[in-house]
N, C-alpha and C positions, 0 to 999 in steps of 0.2 A: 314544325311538323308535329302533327299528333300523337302520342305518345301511345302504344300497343297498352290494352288491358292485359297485368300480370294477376292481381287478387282478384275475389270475387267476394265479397260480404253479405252473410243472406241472413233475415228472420228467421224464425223458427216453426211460429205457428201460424196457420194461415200460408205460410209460403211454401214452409216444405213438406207440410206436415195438414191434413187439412182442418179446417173451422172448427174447431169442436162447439161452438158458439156462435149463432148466426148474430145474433142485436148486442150488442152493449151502450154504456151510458157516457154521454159527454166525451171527456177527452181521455177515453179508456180504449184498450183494445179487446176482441174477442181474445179469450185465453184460458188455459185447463184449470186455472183458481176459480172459477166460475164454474166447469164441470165439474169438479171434486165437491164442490159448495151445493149444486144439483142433486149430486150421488149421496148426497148427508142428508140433506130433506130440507123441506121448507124453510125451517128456523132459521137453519143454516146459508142458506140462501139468502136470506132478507140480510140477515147480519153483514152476508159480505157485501151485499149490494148497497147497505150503508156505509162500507168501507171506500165505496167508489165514490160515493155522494163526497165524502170529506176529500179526496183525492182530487177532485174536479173542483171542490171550492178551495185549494190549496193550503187545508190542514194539517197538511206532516212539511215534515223537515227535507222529508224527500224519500226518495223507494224505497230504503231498506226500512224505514218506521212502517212505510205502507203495509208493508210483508211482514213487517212483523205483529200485526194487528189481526192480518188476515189467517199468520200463523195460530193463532191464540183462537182462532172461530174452528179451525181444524182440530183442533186440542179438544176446545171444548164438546161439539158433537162425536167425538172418538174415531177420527182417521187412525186407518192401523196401517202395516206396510200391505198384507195383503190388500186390503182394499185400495190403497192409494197406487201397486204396481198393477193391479186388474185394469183402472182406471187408465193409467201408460199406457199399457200393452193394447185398449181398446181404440186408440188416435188411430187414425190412418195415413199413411203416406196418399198427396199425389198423386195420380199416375202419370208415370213418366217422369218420376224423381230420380229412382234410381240412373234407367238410362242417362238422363240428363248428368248424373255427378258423375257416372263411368264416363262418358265423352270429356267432361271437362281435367279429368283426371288424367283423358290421353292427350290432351289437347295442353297438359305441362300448366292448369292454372291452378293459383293457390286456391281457397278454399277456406274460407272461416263464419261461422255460425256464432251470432251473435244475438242473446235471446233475453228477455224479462221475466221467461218460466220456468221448467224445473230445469234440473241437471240428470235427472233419471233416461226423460224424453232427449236430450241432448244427445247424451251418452250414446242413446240407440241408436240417434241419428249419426252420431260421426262414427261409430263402429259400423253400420251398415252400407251409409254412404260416403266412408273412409276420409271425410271428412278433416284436413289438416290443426284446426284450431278449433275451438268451441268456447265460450264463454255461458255461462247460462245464471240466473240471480237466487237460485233459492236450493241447496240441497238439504236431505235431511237424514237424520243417522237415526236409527231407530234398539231400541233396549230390548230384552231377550223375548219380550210379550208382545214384540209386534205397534210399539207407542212408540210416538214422537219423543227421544230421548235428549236429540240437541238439534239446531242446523245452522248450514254458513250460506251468509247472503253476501249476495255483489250488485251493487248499485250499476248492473247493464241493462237499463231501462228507460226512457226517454232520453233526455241530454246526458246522462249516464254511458246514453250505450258510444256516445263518438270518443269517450276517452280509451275504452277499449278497442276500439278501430283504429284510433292514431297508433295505440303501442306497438299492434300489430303492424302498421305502415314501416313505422320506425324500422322495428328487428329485420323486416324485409329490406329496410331501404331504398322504400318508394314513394314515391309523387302520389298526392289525391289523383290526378288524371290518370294514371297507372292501375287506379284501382272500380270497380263495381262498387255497386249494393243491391239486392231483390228482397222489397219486403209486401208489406200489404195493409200496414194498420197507420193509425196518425200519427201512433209513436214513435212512427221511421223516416216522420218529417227530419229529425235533424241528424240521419243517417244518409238521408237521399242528397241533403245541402252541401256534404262531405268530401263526395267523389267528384271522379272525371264523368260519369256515367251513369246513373240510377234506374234501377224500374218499377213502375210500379207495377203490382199484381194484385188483378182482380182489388185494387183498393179502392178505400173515399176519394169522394173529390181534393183534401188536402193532400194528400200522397201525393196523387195524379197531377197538382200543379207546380210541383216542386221538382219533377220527375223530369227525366230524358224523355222516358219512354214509358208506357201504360200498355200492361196486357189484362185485355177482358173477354174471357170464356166464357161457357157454358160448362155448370157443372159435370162433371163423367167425362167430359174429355181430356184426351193424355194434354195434360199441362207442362209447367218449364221444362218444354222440348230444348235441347240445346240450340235449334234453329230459331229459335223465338229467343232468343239470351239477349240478342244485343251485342253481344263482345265480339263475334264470329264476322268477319266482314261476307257481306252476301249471302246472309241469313234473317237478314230484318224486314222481310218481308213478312211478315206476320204478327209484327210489331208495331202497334200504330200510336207515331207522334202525337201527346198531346200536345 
């Protein structure tokens, strides 16, 4: 017998949260370290876009050195807190984010956000959409002038992110088929490999072949409607099987 979906496991950007970044490069995902790199100026851009170049030819040790390279282009063109929370507070939800975590909320399922970007954007998210768990890879503490003073990174980011999925399976006490994931970029290839369940959203063709299930909209409209989830039985009708 099939095992009832209890968790749900989602992306952050792109999924819940929308594109801040239509293109990126190789085996990268769109993401706000590239808008912040935008909102710095040129220089700044090129620098981190050669951070990605070494990421794809598989120069670091793995994502916290990634981030920590990209942190030091941030330093260097002078990200302050003001500028860097303007930048947050600019992301847009979705629509039909909210609705969708209130249903899932009555609907008694867990809930955990699992992310490669900041912990500022997380935060907003699980406070807004009451979100049970959050992992997120890069926070920063900032000193009395508004500068990057320290920050703590967490390797939840490509094969990164399914160690933080299992911990969470663990504490709950459940089965991969017991559980979701909804993401949207390639780096949720070995998030979708995990579960009973996957979907993909509005992603590449890699997502979408690893995937249960692929949803592809038109932008502006209400997206991860609860009835497009997948988990709901007699709701998958607008869910179309890759």
């Amino acid at each position: 017998m099939k095992k009832k979906v209890k968790l749900i496991f989602f992306d952050m950007e792109g999924t819940i949260f929308e594109k801040t970044v239509k293109f990126t490069k190789g085996n990268t995902a769109p993401s706000a370290w590239t808008l912040i790199a935008q909102h710095l100026g040129e220089e700044a851009l090129e620098e981190e876009e050669k951070t990605k170049e070494k990421w794809n030819a598989g120069k670091y040790k793995g994502y916290v050195e990634w981030m920590g390279e990209t942190i030091k282009v941030h330093q260097k063109y002078g990200l302050t807190k003001d500028f860097f929370d303007k930048v947050m507070k600019s992301i847009e939800y979705h629509r039909g984010v909210k609705k969708t975590f209130a249903e899932l909320k009555k609907r008694n399922f867990i809930s955990c956000l699992i992310s490669g970007g900041f912990k500022a954007q997380a935060d907003r998210a699980q406070v807004d959409l009451k979100i049970d768990h959050s992992f997120a890879a890069c926070e920063y503490f900032w000193d009395k002038k508004g500068k990057i003073e320290h920050f703590n990174l967490l390797p939840c980011d490509y094969e990164g992110k399914v160690k933080f999925m299992k911990l969470i399976m663990e504490e709950h006490g459940l089965l991969p088929e017991e559980c979701a994931f909804v993401g949207d970029g390639k780096n949720d290839v070995y998030l979708a490999k995990e579960v009973g369940l996957s979907i993909a959203f509005n992603a590449p063709e890699e997502l979408q072949r690893v995937s249960t299930y692929s949803i592809n909209q038109e932008a502006g409209k209400e997206i991860l409607d609860f009835r497009a989830c997948g988990c709901c039985a007699g709701h998958r009708r607008a869910v179309q099987r890759t």
